[in-house]
N, C-alpha and C positions, 0 to 999 in steps of 0.2 A: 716540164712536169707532165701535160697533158699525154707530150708522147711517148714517155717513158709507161705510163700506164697506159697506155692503150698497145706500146708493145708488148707486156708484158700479158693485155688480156687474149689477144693474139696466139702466144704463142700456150698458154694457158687451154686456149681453144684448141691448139695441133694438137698440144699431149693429152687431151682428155678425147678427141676423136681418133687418135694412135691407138687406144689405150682398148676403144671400143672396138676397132679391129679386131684383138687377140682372142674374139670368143664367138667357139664356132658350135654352129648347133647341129644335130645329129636328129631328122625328121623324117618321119614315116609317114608317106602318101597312102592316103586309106584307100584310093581310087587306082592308083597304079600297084600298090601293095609292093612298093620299092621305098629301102631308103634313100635319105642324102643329106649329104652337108651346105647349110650354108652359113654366111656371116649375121643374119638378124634371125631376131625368133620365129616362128609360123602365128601370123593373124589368122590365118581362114582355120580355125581349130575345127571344121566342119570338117574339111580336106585333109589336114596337118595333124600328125600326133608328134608334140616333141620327145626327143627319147631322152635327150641327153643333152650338156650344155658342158664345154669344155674351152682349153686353157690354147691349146694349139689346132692344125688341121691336125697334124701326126696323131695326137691322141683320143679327137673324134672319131676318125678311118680306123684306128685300133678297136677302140669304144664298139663301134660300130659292125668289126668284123664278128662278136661276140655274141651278139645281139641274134638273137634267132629269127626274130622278125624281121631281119633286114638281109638274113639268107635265102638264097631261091631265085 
């Protein structure tokens, strides 16, 4: 029984850090005045403006070509 639930907590842990992957952010460097994607959100919100928070990369890099502030 012990190991049935601790497989199960296990694999409970894969899909929920799987799951975390899928979301990608779209952030504007106020110091390079470039954007970019990455996979976690921007803490130094001093440095970081987030633009956007999305489902895939494809639809951040879309998201993103739109974006005025991340033209130039």
């Amino acid at each position: 029984m012990k190991s049935f639930l601790l497989t199960a907590m296990l694999i409970s842990s894969l899909a929920v850090s799987a799951s975390a992957a899928d979301t990608f952010y779209v952030m504007f460097n106020k110091t390079t005045k470039k954007c970019s994607i990455a996979t976690s959100a921007p803490t130094e919100t001093e440095k970081f403006s987030m633009m956007g928070q999305y489902g895939s990369e494809a639809a951040a890099k879309k998201a993103m070509s739109g974006m005025k502030q991340c033209k130039g």
